[in-house]
N, C-alpha and C positions, 0 to 999 in steps of 0.2 A: 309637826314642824321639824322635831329632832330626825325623823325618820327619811324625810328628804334631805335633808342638808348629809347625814349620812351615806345616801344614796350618790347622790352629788361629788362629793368626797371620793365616792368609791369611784364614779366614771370616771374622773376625771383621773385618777392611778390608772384604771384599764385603761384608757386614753393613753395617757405615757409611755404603760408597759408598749401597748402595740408600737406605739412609733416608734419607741427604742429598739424592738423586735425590728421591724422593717429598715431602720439604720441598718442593724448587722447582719439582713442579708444582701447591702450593696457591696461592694468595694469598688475601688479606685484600680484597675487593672493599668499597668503601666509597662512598657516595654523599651528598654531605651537599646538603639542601635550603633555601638560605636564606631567607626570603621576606620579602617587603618588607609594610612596616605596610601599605602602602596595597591590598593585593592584597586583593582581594574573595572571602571564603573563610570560612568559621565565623562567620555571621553566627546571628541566633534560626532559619533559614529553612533551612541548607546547610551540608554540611561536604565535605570536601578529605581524602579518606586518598590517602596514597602505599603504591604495594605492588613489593617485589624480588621478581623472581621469576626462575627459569632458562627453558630453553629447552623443559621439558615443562611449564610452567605452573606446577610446585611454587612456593607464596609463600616465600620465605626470610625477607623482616622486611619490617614494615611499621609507619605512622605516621602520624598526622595533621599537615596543613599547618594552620597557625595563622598568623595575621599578625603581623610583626616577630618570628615566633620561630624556630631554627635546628632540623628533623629531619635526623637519623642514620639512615642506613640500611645493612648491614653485615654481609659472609658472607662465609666461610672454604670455596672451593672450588678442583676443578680449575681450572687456570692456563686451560686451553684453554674452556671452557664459556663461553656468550654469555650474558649479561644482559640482562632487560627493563624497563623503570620503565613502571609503571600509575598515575595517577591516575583514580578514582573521585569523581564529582563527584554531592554530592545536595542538589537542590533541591525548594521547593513554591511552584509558583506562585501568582499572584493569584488565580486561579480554583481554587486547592488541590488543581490535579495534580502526582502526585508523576515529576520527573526525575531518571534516573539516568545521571549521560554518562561513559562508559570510556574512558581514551583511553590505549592503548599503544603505548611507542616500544622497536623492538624493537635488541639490542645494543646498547647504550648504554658509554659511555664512563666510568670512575670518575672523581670530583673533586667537585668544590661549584661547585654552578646556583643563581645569586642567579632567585628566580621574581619576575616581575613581575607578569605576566596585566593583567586590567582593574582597577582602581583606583576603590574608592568612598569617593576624596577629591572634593569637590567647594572649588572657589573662592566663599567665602561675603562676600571684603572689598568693595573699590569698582575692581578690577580688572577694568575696561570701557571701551571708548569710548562718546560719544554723539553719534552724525550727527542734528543736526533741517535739512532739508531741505524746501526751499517753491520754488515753481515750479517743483512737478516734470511737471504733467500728470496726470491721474486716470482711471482707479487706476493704481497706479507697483508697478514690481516691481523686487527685490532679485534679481540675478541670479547673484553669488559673496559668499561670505562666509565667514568659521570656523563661527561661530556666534551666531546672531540672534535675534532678538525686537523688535517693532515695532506701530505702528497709524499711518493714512494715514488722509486724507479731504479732499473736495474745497474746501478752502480756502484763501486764499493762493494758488493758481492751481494748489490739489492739493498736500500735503504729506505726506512722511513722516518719522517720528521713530524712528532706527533704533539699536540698541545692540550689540555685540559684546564679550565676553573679548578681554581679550588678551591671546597667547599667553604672556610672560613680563612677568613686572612688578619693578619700580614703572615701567619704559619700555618700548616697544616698538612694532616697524614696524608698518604696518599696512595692509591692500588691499580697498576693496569697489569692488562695479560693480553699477549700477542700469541700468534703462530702462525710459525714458516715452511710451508708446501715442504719442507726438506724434515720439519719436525713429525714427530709420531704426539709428541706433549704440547701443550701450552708452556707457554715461559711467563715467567712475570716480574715485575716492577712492583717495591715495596720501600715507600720512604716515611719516614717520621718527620715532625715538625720541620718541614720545606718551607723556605721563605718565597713567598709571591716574586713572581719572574725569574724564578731560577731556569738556568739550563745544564742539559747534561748530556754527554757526547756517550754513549755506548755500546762496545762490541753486544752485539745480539747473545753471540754464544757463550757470554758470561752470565748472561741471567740462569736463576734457576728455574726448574721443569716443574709443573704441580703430575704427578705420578698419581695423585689420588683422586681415582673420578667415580663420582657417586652418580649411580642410572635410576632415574625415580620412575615409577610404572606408573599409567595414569589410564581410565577408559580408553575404550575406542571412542574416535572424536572425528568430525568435520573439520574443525580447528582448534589451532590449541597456542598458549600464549603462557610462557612463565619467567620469572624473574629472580637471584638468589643473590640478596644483598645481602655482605659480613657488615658485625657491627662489635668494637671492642667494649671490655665493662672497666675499663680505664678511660675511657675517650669521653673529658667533660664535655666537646661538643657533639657526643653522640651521631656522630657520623655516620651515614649509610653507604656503604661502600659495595659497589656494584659488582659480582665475582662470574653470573652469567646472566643470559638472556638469549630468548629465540619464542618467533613467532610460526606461526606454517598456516595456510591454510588447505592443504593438503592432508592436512590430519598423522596423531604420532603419538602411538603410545608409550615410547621412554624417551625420559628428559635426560639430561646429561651437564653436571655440574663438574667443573675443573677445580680442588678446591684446593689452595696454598697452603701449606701445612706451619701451624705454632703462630699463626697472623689472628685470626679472629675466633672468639669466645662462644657466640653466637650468631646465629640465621637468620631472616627473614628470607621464608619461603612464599613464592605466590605463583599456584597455578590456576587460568583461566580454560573452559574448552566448551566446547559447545559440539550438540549431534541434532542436527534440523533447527526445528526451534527451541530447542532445550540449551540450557546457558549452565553452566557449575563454575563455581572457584572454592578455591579455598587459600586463606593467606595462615601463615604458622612461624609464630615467635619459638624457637628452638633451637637447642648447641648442637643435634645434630639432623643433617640434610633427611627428610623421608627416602624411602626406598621407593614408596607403593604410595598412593592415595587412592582412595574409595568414595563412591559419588556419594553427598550430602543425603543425609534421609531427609529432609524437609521438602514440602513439594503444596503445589495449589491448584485447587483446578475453581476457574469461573464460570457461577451460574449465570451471571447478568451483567454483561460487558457495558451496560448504557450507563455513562458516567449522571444521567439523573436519577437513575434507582443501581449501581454498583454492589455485588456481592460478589464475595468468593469464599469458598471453602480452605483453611489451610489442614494439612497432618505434619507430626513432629515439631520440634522446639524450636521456635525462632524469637524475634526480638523485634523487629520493627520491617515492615512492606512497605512499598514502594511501584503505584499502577501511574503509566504515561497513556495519555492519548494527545493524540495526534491530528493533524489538519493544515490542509494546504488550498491556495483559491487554482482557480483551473488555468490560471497559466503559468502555475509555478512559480510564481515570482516573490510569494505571500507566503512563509510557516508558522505556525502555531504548536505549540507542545506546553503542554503542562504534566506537571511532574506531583504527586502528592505522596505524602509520607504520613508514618500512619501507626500506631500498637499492635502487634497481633495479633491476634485473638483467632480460636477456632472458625469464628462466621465474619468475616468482616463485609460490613455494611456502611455504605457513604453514598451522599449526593451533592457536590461540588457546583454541580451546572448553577445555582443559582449563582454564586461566587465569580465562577467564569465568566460569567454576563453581565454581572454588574461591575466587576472590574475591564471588562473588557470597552465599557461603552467609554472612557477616559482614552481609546483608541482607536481614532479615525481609519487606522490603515486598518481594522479587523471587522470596519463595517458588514462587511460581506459573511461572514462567520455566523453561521448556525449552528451547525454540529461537530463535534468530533468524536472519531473513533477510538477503541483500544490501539493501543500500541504494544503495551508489554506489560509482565509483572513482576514482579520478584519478592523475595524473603531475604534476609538476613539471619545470623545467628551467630551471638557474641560470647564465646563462652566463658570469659570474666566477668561480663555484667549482665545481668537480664531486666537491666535499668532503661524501658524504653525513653524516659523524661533525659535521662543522661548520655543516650548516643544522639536523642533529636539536637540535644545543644550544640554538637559536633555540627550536624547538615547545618543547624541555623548559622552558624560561625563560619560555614565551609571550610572546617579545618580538618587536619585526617585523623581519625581515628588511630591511637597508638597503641597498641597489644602491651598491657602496661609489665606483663611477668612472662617469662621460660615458659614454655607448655602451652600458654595458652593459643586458640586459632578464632576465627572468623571462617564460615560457610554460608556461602550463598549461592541461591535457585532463581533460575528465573526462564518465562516464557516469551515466546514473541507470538505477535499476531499481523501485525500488517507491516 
């Protein structure tokens, strides 16, 4: 008798042990999405759902994003099982094609992501400056700015009357550079805390000349696109001030930066260019402009384009990839794109389609939708952090990514396919 009640005794501890085991391998996975008023989302034209999902595509909860308001998203599984966050984005354009853009980020992390994304606030007070400029030479070109709007003509010995936002108000720094068919240099405009709606009447040929011009080497390219914003380490609102820019699609291997001398501390450099389907950039926090860049060593080649068994091979160091595929119905009036993000790893291996399909049937207008194809792929590489969990929080916020110190850059690769 002692011998069973013993026994007894004892199952019923194993008993316990087990369930208590089985409690701790649930958790409560929870995702809260905060979104700011000004996110551009559930307008008469588009809406924003978020969808949880596991690692076979199954949806576990889902929600619409709404501006200024808080989704909860929220499952009860194994401890060890990976997590994915989808937004589904649908829009109708001006010309009344309907888009649909998928964009999954796969393993994701639990907690609350304030979403930013684009912002359809616009500045409607008297939050500008106004350059009116005479003897400047005709016609006269605006060669950096934030953002501008103007008319010129040959009077006064050629004038323009130019206006820009600025960046933060009711003051604010401020930087343009002009040049006049008569100059060999750029000139430029440089003022310190300007108060919102100023104006300012000035001979041209008083401005000073930037004489210092930096020529950055770059491959040969198909196109090329760069950008070279000054930024000061006194400036609490960290302003990004715009010194050049130029696009080609002509192709150009030297860039050509006008740079104001004793104005700004620091660069942001960004060049974009691309040769067939091959894509490079590179962006570079740095006090002084490159001379030369050199294509990224990082590179992929895919074995198996079918988004239900997806592979590709990567070489060199990167951080986090990024494969689109694509699909449209046959009278073009219907797109689809889905966008996934992902860790890199030497082999990466995914199959999404199950996910695509079960979010997809919540959309009458993708009826038609079986397949899609590759589109393109790319790598990243961050060279301050190799914290894939820490740039995905960036894509899920849609916020940019900030080179947090001097020296460091950002390299990225990518391919096209259709």
């Amino acid at each position: 008798m002692k011998k069973i009640c013993f026994l007894l005794v004892l199952s019923l501890i194993f008993f316990s042990c087990s369930k208590d085991e089985d409690e701790d391998q649930t958790q409560n996975f929870t995702v809260h999405l905060n979104v700011d008023r000004f996110y551009q989302c559930g307008n008469d034209n588009e809406s924003v759902r978020a969808f949880l999902s596991d690692e076979n595509g199954t949806i576990l909860d889902s929600g619409d994003l709404k501006k200024g308001q808080l989704t909860t998203l929220s499952f009860s599984k194994d401890a060890s099982v990976h997590f994915d966050l989808s937004y589904m984005r649908y829009d109708i354009t001006d010309l009344g094609r309907e888009v649909y853009s998928l964009v999954t980020f796969t393993n994701i992390e639990a907690g609350t992501y304030y979403i930013e994304g684009p912002s359809t606030f616009y500045e409607s007070s008297n939050d500008e400056i106004t350059l009116k400029l005479y003897n400047t030479g005709y016609p006269f070109e605006v060669t950096s700015r934030l953002n501008w709007e103007g008319a010129g003509g040959p009077e006064n010995g050629g004038y323009f009357n130019f206006s820009s936002n600025l960046v933060v108000s009711p003051t604010s720094d401020f930087y343009a550079s002009f040049k006049s068919p008569n100059d060999q240099f750029d000139r430029y405009y440089w003022g310190e805390d300007i108060p919102e709606g100023s104006v300012f009447n000035i001979d041209y040929g008083t401005l000073p000349e930037i004489t210092n011009i930096v020529n950055t080497q770059i491959p040969s390219n198909n196109f090329f696109y760069f950008s070279v914003e000054g930024l000061r380490n006194n400036d609490v609102n960290n302003i990004h001030h715009s010194i050049a820019y130029e696009n080609s699609s002509e192709g150009n291997t030297s860039l050509s930066t006008s740079v104001p001398p004793n104005i700004f501390d620091n660069y942001l450099f960004n060049v974009y260019y691309n040769t067939n389907n091959l894509g490079y950039s590179k962006k570079m926090f740095t006090n002084t402009i490159p001379e030369q860049i050199n294509t990224p060593t990082i590179n992929l080649t895919i074995n198996n384009p079918s988004p239900q068994n997806f592979n590709m091979s990567t070489t060199g160091e990167a951080t986090i990839y990024n494969v689109t595929f694509r699909a449209e119905n046959i009278d073009d009036t219907v797109f689809f794109v889905q966008k996934i993000y992902g860790e890199v790893t030497p082999e990466v291996s995914f199959s999404k389609e199950n996910l695509r399909m079960n979010i997809q049937q919540s959309y009458q207008g993708l009826s038609w939708l079986e397949t899609i194809s590759l589109g393109s792929a790319g790598l990243v590489y961050y060279s301050l952090t190799n914290s894939y969990k820490d740039i995905l929080k960036n894509e899920i916020k849609g916020k940019r990514y900030e080179i947090p110190a001097v020296n460091g850059f950002i390299d990225s690769f990518s391919k096209q396919f259709n």
